[in-house]
C-alpha positions as CSV (number, residue, x, y, z in Angstrom):
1,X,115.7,89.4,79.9
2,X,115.0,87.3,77.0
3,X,118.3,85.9,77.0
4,X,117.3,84.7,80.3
5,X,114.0,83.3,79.0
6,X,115.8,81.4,76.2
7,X,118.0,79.7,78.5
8,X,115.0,78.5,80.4
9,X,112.9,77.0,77.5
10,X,116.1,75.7,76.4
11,X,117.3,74.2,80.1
12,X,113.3,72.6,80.4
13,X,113.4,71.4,76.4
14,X,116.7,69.7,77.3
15,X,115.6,68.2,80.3
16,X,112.3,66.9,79.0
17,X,114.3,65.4,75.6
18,X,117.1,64.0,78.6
19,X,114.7,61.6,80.4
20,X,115.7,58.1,80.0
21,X,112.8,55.9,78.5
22,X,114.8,52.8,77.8
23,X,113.0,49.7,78.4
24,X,114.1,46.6,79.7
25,X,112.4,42.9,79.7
26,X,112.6,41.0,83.2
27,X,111.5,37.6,83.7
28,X,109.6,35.4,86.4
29,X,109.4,31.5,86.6
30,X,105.4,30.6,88.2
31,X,105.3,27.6,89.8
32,X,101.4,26.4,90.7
33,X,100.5,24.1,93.6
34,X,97.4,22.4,94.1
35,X,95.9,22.5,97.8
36,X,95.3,19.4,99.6
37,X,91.6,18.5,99.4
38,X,90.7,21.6,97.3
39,X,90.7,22.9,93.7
40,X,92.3,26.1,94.4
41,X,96.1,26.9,93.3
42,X,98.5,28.6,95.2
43,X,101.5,30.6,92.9
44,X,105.2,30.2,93.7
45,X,107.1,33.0,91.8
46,X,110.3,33.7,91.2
47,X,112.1,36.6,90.0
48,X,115.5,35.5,90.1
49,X,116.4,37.2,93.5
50,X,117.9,35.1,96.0
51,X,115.7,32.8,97.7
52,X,115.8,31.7,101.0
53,X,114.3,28.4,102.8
54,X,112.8,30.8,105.1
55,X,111.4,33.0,103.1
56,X,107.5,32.4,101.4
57,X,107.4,33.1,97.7
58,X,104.1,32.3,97.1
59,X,102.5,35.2,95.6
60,X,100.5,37.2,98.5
61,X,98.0,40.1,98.1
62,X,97.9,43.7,99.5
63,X,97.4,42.9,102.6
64,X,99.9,40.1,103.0
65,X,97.8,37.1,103.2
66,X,98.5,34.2,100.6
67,X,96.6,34.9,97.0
68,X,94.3,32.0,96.3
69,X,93.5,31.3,92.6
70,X,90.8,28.7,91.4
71,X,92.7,26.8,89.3
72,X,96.1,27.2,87.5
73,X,94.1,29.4,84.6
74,X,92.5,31.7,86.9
75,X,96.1,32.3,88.2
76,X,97.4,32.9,84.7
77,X,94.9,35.8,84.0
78,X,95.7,37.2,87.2
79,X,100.0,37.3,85.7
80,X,98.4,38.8,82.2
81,X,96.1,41.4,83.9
82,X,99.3,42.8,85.8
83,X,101.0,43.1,82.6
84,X,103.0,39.7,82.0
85,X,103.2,38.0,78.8
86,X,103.5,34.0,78.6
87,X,106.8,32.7,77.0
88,X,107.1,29.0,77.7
89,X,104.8,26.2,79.6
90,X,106.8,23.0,80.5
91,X,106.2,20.0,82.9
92,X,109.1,19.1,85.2
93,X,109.0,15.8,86.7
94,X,109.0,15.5,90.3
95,X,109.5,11.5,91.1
96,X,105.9,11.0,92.2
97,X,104.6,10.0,89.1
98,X,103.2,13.5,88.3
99,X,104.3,16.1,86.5
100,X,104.6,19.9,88.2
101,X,103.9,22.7,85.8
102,X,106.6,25.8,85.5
103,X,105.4,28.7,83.3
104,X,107.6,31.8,82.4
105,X,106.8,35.2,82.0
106,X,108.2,38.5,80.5
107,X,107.2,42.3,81.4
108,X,108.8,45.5,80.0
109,X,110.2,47.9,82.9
110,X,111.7,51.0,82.4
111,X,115.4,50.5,82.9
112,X,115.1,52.6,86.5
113,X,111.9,50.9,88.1
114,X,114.2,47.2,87.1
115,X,117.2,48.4,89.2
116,X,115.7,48.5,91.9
117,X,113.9,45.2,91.7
């Protein structure tokens, strides 16, 4: 009976040493747009996953309707309160004389939950 008992404490010792708690950084490229007549920003992010013409990638909330920010820093603290760190700001020019802003971001994953992404 103790034998038994051993091998259990052992068995659940192993298997709570055995989980896998490697970390991994991903990445996302934010892209703000400014609505026509307003102040408010809508977010284009991508995670590197293919993209499609047809497909929105403007960031949405729970219910599926289109997340509205008040202005580019409003959505930045929205990315840093779900976790994302800044890396880089840079302006890429667009031919209309103004500049469109692309920021990236980094987030730690554990190496399972990024598989799947």
């Amino acid at each position: 009976m103790k034998k038994i008992i051993l091998v259990i404490i052992l068995f659940t010792a192993f298997r709570a040493v055995a989980q896998d708690t490697t970390k991994v950084e991903q990445y996302c490229e934010v892209t703000a747009t400014g609505k026509l007549f307003s102040n408010k920003v809508t977010i284009d992010v991508d995670y590197g996953e293919e993209r499609s013409f047809w497909k929105d990638h403007r960031l949405k909330d729970d219910d599926g309707r289109l997340k509205k920010f008040n202005s580019v820093i409003d959505a930045l603290n929205y990315l840093g309160k779900q976790g994302w760190k800044l890396v880089n700001a840079f302006p890429v020019y667009n031919g209309n004389s103004s500049n469109v802003y692309h920021y990236v971001f980094k987030k730690e994953f554990p190496i399972k939950e990024a598989e799947q992404q």
